[in-house]
C-alpha positions, -999 to 999 in steps of 0.1 A, spaced: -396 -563 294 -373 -536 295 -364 -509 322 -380 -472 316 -349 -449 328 -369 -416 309 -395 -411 286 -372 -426 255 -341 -446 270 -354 -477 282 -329 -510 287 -332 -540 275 -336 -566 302 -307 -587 279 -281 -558 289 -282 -564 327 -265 -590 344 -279 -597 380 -255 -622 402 -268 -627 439 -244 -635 466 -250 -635 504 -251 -607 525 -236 -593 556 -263 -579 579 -301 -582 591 -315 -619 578 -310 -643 614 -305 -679 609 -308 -672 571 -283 -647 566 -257 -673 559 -283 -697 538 -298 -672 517 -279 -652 485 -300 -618 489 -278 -596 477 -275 -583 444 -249 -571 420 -265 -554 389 -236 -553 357 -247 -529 326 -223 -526 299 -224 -486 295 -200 -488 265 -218 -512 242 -251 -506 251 -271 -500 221 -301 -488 243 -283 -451 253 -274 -418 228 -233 -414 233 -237 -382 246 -261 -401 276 -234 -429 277 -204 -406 283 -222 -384 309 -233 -418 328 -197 -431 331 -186 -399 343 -214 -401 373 -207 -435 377 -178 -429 393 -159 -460 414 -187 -477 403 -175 -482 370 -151 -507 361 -117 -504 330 -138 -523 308 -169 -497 310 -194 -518 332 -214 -502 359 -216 -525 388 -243 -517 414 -247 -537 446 -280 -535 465 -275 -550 501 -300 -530 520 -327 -551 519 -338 -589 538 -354 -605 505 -336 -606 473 -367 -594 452 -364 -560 474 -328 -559 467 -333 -565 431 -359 -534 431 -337 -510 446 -307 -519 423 -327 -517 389 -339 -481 404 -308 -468 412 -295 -475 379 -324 -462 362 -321 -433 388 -285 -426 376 -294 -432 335 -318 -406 342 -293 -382 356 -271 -385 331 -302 -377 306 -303 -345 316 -275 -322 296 -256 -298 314 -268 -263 316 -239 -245 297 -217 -221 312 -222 -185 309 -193 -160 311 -203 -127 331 -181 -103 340 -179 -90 380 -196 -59 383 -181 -27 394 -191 -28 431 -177 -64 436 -145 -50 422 -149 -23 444 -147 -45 475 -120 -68 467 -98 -40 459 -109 -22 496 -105 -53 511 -66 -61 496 -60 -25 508 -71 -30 543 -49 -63 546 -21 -45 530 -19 -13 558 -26 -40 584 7 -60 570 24 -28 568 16 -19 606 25 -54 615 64 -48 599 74 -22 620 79 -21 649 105 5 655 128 -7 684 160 -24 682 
């Protein structure tokens, strides 16, 4: 079964490498019995399952996340049970494959209209005379 990120990327469950070690926090006598928490690998770089344009904008957003070898790591330690823990860290990676789905709206160039021009240039004037009356100050 694979992971549906959008409409057309999905992952292949093959790609992601889960590895569960115990957590700090909520769990009582179990939290230092029990390997809840997970750490969720996907190899961004040679993932055949993501466009390069996808895969580019996804290790930008990954951020810290991302290791030199271009794996995402994403640990999910919110949770008691591992299954919940599992849940949340598949969804925040398809969360973040998603996000980087979307392209970015391109930039375009405007010019600042005559008003706005109008104010910034009244506005260096004013806190050029207030300099000015600052300087002097006459007396010696």
């Amino acid at each position: 079964m694979a992971l549906q990120c959008t409409p057309q990327i999905a992952i292949d469950e093959a790609e992601l490498e889960e590895n569960f070690v115990r957590a700090s926090g909520p769990g009582g006598q179990n939290v230092n019995k029990v390997a809840s928490a997970v750490q969720l690998r996907f190899d961004v770089r040679r993932s055949p399952s993501l466009p390069n344009a996808v895969a580019v904008r996804l290790m930008k957003l990954a951020g810290r996340r991302l290791t030199d070898d271009g794996v995402l790591v994403i640990d999910a330690r919110q949770h008691r049970t591992q299954e919940r823990n599992r849940a949340d860290a598949r969804d925040r990676l398809a969360a973040l494959v998603a996000e980087a789905a979307v392209p970015p709206k391109p930039r375009r160039a405007t010019r600042p209209t005559l008003a706005s021009k109008t104010r910034r240039l009244e506005t260096k004037s004013r806190r050029g005379a207030v300099k000015r009356m600052r300087g002097d100050t006459g007396g010696d």
